[in-house]
C-alpha positions as CSV (number, residue, x, y, z in Angstrom):
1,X,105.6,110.4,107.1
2,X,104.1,110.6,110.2
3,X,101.6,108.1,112.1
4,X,98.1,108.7,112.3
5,X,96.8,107.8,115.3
6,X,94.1,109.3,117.9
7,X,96.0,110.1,121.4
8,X,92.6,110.9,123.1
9,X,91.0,108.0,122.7
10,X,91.7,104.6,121.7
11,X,91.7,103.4,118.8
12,X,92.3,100.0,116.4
13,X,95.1,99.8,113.7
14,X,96.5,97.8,111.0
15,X,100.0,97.6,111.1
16,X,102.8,96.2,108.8
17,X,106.3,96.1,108.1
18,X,108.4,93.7,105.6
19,X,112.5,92.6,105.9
20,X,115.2,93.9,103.8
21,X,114.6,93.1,99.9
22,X,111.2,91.6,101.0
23,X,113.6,88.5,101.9
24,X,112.8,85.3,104.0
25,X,114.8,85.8,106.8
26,X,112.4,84.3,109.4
27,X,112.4,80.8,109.8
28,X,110.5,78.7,112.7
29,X,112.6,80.0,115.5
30,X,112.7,83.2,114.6
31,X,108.4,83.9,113.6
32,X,108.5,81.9,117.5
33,X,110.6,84.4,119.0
34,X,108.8,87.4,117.2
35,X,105.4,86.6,118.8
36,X,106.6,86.1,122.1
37,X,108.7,89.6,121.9
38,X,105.2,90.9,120.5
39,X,103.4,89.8,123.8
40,X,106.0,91.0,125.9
41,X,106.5,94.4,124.5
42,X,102.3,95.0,124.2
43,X,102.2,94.2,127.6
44,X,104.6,96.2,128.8
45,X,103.3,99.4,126.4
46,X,99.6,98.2,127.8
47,X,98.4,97.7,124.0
48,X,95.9,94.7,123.1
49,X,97.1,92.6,119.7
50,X,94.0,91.3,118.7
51,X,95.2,88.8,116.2
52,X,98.2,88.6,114.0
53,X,100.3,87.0,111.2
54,X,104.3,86.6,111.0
55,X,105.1,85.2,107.4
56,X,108.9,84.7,106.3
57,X,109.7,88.6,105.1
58,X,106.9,90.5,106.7
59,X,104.4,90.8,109.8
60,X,100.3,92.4,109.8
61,X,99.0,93.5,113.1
62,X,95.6,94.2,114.3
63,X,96.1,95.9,117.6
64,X,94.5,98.1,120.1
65,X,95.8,101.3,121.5
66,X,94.4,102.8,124.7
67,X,94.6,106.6,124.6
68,X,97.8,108.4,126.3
69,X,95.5,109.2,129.4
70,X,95.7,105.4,131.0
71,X,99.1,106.0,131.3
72,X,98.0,108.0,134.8
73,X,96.3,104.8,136.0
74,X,99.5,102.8,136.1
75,X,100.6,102.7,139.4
76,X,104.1,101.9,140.8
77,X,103.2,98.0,141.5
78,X,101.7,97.8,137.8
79,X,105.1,99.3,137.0
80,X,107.3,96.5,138.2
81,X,105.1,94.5,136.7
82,X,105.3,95.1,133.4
83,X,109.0,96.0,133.8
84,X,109.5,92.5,135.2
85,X,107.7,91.4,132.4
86,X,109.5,92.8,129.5
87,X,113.2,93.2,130.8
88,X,113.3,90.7,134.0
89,X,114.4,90.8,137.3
90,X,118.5,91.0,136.2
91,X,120.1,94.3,133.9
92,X,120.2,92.9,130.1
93,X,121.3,94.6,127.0
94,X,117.9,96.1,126.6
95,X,117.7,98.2,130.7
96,X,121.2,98.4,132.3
97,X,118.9,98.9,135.6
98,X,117.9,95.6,137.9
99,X,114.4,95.2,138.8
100,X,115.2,95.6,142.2
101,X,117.0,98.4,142.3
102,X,114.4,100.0,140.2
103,X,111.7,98.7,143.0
104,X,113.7,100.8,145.9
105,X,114.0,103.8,143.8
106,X,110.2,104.3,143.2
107,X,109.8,103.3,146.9
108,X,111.6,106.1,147.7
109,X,109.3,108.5,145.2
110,X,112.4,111.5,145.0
111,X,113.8,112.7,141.7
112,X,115.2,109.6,140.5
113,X,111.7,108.2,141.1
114,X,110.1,110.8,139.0
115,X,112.9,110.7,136.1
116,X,112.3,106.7,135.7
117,X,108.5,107.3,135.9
118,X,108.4,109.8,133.2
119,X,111.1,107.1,130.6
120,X,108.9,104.0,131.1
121,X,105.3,105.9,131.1
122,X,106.6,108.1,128.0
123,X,107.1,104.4,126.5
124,X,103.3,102.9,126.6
125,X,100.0,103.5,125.5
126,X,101.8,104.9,122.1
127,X,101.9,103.6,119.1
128,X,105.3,104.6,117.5
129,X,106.9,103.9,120.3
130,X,105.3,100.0,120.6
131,X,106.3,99.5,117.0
132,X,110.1,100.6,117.4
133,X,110.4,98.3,120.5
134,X,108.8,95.7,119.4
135,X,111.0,95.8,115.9
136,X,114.3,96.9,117.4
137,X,114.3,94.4,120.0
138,X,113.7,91.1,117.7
139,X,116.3,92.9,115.6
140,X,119.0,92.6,118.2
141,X,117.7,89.1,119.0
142,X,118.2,88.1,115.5
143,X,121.4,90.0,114.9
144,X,123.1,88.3,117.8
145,X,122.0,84.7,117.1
146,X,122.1,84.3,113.1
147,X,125.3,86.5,113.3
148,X,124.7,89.5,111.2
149,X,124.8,93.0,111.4
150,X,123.0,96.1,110.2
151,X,119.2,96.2,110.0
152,X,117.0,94.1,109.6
153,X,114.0,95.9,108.6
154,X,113.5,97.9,105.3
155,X,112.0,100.9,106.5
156,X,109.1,102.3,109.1
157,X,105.8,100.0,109.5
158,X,102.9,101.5,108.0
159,X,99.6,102.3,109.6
160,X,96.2,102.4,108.6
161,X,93.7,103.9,111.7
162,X,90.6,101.6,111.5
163,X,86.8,102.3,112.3
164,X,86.1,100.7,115.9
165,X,83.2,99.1,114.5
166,X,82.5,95.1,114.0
167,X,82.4,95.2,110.5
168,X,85.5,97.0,109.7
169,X,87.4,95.0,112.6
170,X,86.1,91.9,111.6
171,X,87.4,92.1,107.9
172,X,90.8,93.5,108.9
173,X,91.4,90.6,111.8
174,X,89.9,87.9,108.9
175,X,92.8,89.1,106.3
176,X,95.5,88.9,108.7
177,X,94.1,85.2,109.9
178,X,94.1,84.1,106.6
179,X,96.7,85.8,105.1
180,X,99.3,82.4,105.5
181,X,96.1,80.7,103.4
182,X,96.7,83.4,100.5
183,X,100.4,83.2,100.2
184,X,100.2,79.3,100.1
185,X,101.8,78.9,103.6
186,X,98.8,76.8,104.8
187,X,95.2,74.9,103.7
188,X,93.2,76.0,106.6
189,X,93.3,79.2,109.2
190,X,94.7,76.9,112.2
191,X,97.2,75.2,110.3
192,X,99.6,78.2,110.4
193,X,100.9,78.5,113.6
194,X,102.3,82.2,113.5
195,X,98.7,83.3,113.4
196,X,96.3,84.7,116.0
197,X,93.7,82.8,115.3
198,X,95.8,79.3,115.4
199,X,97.2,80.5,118.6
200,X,93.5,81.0,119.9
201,X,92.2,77.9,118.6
202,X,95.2,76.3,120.5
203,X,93.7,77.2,123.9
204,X,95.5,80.5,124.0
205,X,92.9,81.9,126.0
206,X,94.1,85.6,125.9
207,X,94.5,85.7,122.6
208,X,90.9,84.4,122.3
209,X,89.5,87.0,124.2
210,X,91.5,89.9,122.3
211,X,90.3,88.1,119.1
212,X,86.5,87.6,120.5
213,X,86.3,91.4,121.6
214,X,86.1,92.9,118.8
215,X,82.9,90.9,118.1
216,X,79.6,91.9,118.9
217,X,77.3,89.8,121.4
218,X,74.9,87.7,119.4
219,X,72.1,86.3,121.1
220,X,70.6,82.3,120.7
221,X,72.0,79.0,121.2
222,X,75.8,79.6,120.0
223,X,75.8,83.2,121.8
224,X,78.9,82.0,123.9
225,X,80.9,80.4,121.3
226,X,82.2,83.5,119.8
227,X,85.5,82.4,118.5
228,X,83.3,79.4,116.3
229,X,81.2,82.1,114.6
230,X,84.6,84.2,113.7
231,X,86.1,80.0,112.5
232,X,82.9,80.1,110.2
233,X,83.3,83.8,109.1
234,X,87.1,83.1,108.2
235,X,86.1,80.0,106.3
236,X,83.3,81.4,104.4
237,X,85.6,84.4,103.6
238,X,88.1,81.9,101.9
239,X,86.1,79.6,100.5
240,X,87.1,76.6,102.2
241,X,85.5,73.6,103.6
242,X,85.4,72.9,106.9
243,X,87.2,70.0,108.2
244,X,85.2,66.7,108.8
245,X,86.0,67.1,112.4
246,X,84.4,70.9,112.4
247,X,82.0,70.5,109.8
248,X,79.1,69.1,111.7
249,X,79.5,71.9,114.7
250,X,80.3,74.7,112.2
251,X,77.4,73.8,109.9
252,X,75.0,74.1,112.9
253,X,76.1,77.8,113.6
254,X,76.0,78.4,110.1
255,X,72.6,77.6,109.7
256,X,71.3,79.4,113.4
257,X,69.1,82.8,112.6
258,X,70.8,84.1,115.5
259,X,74.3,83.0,114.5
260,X,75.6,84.2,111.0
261,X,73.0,85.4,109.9
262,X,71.0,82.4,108.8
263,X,72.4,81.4,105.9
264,X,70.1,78.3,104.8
265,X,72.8,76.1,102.5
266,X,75.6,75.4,104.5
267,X,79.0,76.4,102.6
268,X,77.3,78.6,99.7
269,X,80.5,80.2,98.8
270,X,79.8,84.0,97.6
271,X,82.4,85.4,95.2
272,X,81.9,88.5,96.4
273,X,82.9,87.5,100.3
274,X,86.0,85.7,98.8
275,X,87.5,89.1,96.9
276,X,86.4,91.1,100.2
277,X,89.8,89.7,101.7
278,X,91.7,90.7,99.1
279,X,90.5,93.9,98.6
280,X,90.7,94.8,102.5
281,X,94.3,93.4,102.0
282,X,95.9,96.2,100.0
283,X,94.3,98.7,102.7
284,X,98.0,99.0,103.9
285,X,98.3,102.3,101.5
286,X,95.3,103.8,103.1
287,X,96.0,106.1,106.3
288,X,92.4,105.5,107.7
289,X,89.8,102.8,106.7
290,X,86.4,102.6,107.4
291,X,82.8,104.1,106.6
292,X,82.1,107.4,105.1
293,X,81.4,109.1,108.0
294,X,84.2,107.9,110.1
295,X,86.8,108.6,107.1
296,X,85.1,112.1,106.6
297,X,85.5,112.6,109.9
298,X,88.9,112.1,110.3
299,X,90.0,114.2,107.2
300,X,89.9,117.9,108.9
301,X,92.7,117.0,111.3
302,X,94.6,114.8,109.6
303,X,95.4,117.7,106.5
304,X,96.5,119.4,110.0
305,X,98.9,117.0,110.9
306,X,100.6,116.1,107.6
307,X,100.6,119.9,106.9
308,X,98.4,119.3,103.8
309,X,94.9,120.6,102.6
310,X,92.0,119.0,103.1
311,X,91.6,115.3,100.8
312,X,88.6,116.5,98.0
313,X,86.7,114.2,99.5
314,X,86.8,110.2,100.7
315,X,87.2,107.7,98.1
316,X,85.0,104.7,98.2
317,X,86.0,101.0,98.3
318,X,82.8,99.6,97.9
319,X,79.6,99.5,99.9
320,X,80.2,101.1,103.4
321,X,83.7,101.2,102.8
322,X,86.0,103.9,102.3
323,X,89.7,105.5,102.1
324,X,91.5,108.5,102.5
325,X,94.0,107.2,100.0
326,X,93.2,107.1,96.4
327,X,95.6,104.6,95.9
328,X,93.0,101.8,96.7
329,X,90.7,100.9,93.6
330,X,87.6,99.5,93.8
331,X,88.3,96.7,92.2
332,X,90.7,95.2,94.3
């Protein structure tokens, strides 16, 4: 099937992909590894992971892709950069090319130049092409140290596009955060190290600000402390207690009119916020998510793409939420 995805523009998505047989094959080392060839190769491809989770047999994704025009504004020196960045300064089993040599090629901006421009340009600001890297490379990693053979995966990621909107993104990045909490992998959103929340909360300061940007500015007292008012969303969403070390500080945002929405008993758990997660969580059958008119909007040139006619019409979640795929159910 083929990726949705907008190439004009940028746009958010949910991405997933699960192991052979759904089996545990990631230990420590290995969900380690995978987020630091995840940083590497969304640096390199110039996409933005706004938070993520790596369990034992699978991965979710929330990440940003800029449209296919940026690649213009990456000049030679950003070039190196990146390609220092994801392959090194020496050839390895990934680029049979030293950095170097690369460096005097460009310099000399002929054929060659132009050739090697057009490979590692062709290779960012696209989604496809992020998600091979990103799984063939941790496939090779994982092949040549646990001493197996064949792949690793068991089949293409799947993609859901997502409305660039706080509501949609906020829902989406609280699943993934949380998602260790649901499989029984952890008690609370920080405890589970593989997680881009944890890794924010653990002075990971670019993570933070990937995780904090898809947040609106609020205004009052606890306008700066962004990545607390997401903490109190997650935790409200799961219906958890704070910590005693948080709960004094995440009560007092609670409770702010200009915080989260001034919620007057601190830790009212709503059932309804608690099933929101797992409802947004089977969302990975849905090609786009979002609100009516975003979904709507979308459907015209998606038929086009998949060579299909137009969906009837969008199928509805709940309130504000809605599908291309009928798959989803309401009540989930």
């Amino acid at each position: 099937m083929k990726r949705i995805q907008l190439k004009h523009k940028g746009a958010y998505y949910h991405c997933s992909s699960e192991t052979v047989h759904t089996e545990g094959w990631l230990d420590q080392e290995g969900k380690a590894v995978f987020v630091k060839i995840l940083h590497k190769v969304a640096a390199f491809c110039g996409v933005t992971v706004v938070t993520y989770c790596v369990m034992d047999s699978h991965f979710h994704l929330l990440i940003k892709v800029p449209p296919r025009a940026a690649r213009e504004g990456v000049t030679d020196k950003e070039l190196m950069r990146r390609f220092r960045a994801l392959y090194g300064d020496g050839r390895t089993r990934y680029m049979p090319m030293d950095a170097d040599v690369l460096e005097g090629i460009l310099k000399e901006d002929g054929t060659a130049a132009k050739q090697w421009q057009e490979l590692l340009l062709g290779r960012m600001c696209d989604l496809p092409m992020f998600m091979k890297m990103l799984k063939q490379r941790f496939s090779k990693w994982y092949n040549a140290t646990r001493g197996c053979r064949g792949t690793l995966w068991a089949q293409r990621f799947s993609s859901t596009l997502l409305e660039p909107n706080e509501r949609v993104l906020t829902q989406v990045a609280a699943m993934i955060d949380t998602h260790a909490l649901r499989m029984g992998a952890a008690e609370h959103p920080e405890d589970y190290p593989w997680c881009g929340f944890a890794a924010a909360r653990a002075g990971d300061s670019a993570q933070e600000a990937a995780l904090c940007g898809i947040v609106e500015p609020k205004r009052g007292p606890f306008a700066d402390k962004v990545l607390l008012g997401y903490e109190v969303l997650l935790y409200r969403l799961c219906g958890l207690e704070p910590k005693k070390t948080r709960r004094q500080v995440m009560k007092a945002i609670l409770m702010s009119a200009e915080g989260m929405g001034g919620h007057n008993n601190f830790w009212p758990y709503n059932t309804m916020e608690a099933r929101l997660l797992d409802r947004v969580a089977n969302l990975t059958a849905a090609m786009v998510y979002g609100s009516y008119v975003f979904v709507e909007a979308q459907a015209q040139w998606v038929a086009k793409l998949l060579k299909r006619k137009k969906p009837k019409g969008c199928y509805q979640l709940g309130e504000g939420e809605w599908t291309l795929n009928q798959r989803l159910r309401k009540n989930r």
